[in-house]
C-alpha positions as a Markdown table, in Angstrom:
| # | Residue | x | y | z |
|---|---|---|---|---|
| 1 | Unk | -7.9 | -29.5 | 11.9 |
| 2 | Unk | -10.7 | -28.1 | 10.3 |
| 3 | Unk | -11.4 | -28.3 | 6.9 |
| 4 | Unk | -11.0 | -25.4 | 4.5 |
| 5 | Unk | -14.7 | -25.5 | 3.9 |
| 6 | Unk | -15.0 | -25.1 | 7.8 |
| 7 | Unk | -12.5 | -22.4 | 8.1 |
| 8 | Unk | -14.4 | -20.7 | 5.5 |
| 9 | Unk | -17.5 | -20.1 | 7.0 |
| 10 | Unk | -16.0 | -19.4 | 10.4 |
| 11 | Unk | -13.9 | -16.7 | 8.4 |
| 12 | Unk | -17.7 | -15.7 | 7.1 |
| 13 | Unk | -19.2 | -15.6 | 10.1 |
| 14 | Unk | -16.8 | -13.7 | 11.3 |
| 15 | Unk | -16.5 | -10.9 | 8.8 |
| 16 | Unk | -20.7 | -10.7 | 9.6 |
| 17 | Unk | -20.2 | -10.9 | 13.5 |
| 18 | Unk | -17.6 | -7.7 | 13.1 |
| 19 | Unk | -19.5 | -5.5 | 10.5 |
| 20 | Unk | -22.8 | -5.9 | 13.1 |
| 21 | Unk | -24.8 | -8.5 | 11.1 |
| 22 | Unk | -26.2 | -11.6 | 10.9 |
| 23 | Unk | -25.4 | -14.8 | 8.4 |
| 24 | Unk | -29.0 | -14.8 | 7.5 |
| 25 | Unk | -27.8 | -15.6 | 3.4 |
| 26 | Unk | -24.8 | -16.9 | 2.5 |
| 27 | Unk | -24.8 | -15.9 | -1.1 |
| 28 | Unk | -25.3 | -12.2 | 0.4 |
| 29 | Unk | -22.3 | -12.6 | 2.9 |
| 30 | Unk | -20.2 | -14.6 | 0.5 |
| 31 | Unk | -20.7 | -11.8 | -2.6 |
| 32 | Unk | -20.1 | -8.7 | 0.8 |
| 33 | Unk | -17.1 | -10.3 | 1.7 |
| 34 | Unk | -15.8 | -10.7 | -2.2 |
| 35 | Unk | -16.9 | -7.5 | -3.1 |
| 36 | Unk | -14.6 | -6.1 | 0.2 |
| 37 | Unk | -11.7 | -8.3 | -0.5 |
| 38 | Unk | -12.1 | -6.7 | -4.5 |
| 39 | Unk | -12.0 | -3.5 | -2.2 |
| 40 | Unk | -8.5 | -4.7 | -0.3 |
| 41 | Unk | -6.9 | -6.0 | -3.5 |
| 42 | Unk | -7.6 | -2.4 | -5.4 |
| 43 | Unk | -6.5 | -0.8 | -1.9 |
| 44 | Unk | -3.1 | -2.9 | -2.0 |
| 45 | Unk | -2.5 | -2.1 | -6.1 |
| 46 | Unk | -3.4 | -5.6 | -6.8 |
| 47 | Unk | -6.0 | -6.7 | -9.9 |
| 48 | Unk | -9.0 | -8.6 | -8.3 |
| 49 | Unk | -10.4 | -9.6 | -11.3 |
| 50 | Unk | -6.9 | -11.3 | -11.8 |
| 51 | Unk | -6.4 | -13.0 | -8.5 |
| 52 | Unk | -10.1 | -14.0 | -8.7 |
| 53 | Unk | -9.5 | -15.9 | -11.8 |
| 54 | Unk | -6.6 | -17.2 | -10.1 |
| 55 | Unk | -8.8 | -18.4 | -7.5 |
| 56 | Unk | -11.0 | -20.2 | -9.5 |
| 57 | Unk | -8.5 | -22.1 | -11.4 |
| 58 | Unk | -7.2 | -22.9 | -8.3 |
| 59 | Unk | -11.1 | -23.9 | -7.0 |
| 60 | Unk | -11.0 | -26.1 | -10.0 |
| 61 | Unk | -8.2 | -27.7 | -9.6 |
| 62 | Unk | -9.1 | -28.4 | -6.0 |
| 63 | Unk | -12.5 | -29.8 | -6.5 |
| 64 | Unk | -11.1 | -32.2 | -9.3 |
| 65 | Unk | -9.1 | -33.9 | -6.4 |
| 66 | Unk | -5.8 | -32.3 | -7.7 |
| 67 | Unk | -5.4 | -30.7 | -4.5 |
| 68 | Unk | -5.8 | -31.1 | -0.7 |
């Protein structure tokens, strides 16, 4: 299995391959792809601002070992 830092920049790629460009700067594809999920959450009625918060408590947690 990959790891989650794997799957995350295959998921990157990804979203680059399908809007017709290339991963030439991953803090430009990483800050496209948040500012579209933002997009999605407001879409869905959800608060991005909330869930990314949620997120980084969550990154935190994660990168202190708390978490697989």
């Amino acid at each position: 299995m990959e790891s989650r830092i794997e799957l995350a920049e295959a998921v990157l790629k990804e979203y680059c391959r399908l809007k017709g460009e290339l991963l030439d700067n991953y803090e430009t594809g990483i800050t496209d792809l948040i500012t579209d999920l933002m997009h999605l959450a407001h879409k869905e009625d959800l608060d991005g601002i909330v869930l990314s918060g949620m997120a980084m408590l969550h990154f935190e947690a994660e990168k202190m070992g708390m978490h697989n």
